[in-house]
C-alpha positions in Angstrom: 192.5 119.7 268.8 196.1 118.8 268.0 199.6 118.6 269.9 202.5 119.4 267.6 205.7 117.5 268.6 208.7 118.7 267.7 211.2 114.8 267.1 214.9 114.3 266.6 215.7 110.3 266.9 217.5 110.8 270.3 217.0 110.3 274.1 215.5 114.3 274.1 213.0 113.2 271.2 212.0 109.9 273.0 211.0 111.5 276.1 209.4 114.3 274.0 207.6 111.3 271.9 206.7 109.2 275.3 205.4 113.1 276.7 203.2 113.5 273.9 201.8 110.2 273.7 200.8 110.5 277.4 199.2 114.3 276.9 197.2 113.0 273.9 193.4 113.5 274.8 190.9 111.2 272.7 190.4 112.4 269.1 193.3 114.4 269.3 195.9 114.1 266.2 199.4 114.4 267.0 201.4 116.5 264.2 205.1 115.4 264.4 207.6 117.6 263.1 210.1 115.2 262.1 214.0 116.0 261.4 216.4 112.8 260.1 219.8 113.2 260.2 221.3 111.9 257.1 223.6 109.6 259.1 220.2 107.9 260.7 219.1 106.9 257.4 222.4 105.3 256.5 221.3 104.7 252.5 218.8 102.3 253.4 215.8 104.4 253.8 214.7 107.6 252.0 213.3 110.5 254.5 209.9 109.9 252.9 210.1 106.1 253.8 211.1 107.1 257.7 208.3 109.5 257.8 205.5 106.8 256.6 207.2 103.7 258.9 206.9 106.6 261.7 203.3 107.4 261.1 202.7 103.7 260.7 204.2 102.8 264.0 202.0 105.7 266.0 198.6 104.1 263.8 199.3 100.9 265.1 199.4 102.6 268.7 195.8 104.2 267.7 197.3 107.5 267.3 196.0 109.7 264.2 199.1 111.3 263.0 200.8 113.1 260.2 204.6 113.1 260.3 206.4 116.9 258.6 210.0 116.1 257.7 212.0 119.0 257.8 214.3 119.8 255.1 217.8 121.0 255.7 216.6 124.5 254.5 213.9 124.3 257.3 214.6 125.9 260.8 213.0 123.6 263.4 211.3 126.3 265.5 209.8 128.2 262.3 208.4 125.2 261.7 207.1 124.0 264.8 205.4 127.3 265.6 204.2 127.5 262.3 202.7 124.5 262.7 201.6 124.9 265.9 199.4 128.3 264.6 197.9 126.1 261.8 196.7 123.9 263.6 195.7 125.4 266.3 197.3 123.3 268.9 196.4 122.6 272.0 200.0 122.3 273.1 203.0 121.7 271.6 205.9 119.3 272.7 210.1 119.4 273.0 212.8 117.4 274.4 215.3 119.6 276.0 219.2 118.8 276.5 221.3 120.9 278.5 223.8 123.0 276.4 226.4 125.9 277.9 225.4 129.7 277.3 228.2 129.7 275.0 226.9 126.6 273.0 223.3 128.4 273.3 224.9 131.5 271.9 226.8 129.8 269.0 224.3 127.4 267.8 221.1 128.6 268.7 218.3 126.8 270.8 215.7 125.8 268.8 213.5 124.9 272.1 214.0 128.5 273.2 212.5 129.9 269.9 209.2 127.7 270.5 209.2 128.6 273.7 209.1 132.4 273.4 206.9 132.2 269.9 204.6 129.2 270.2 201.1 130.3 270.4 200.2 128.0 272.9 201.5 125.9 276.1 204.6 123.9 275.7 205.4 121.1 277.6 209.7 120.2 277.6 211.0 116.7 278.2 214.2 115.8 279.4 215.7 112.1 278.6 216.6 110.5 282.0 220.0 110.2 283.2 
């Protein structure tokens, strides 16, 4: 089986990372869909460098994983319910932040759209504080 996590480097996508980590069953591989803010990066590292230092770090925990950047083209949620039905996950995982109705409305919410089209359970993560 799999668990597809859904990662921004933030306190939303820690707790979603620390959530998934603790769901993990044995055997399980952990599909992280990945998106770097160009600022993150800073010029030092390409996206495709992140993405292997991630999956690195996660191998070193024992976890089998594959890391998806997303491209600025990508939306998020297509993605992580796409991913989600490929794979046939077991469950996927979010961080959640709190945002206004009117920031909802304006920007989107990406964990809304997984939440109405993933094909399986998914488990939201708040950052504490």
């Amino acid at each position: 089986m799999t668990v597809v996590l859904g990662y921004v480097r933030t306190d939303e996508g820690q707790a979603a990372l620390a959530t998934a980590l603790d769901l993990l069953q044995d055997g399980e591989r952990l599909v992280v869909i990945n998106k770097s803010e160009p600022d993150e990066l800073a010029g030092e590292f390409s996206e495709e460098q992140e993405a292997d230092a991630f999956r690195d770090h996660l191998g070193d925990l024992g976890v089998d994983a594959e890391v998806v950047t997303l491209t600025a083209a990508d939306e998020p949620a297509d993605v992580i319910v796409s991913q989600a039905v490929a794979s046939a996950a077991r469950l996927v995982v979010i961080g959640m932040r709190r945002r206004s109705p009117v920031g909802k409305m304006l920007l989107g919410s990406t964990a809304q759209e997984v939440l109405f089209n993933a094909p399986c359970p998914v488990v939201t993560a708040r950052a504490q504080g």
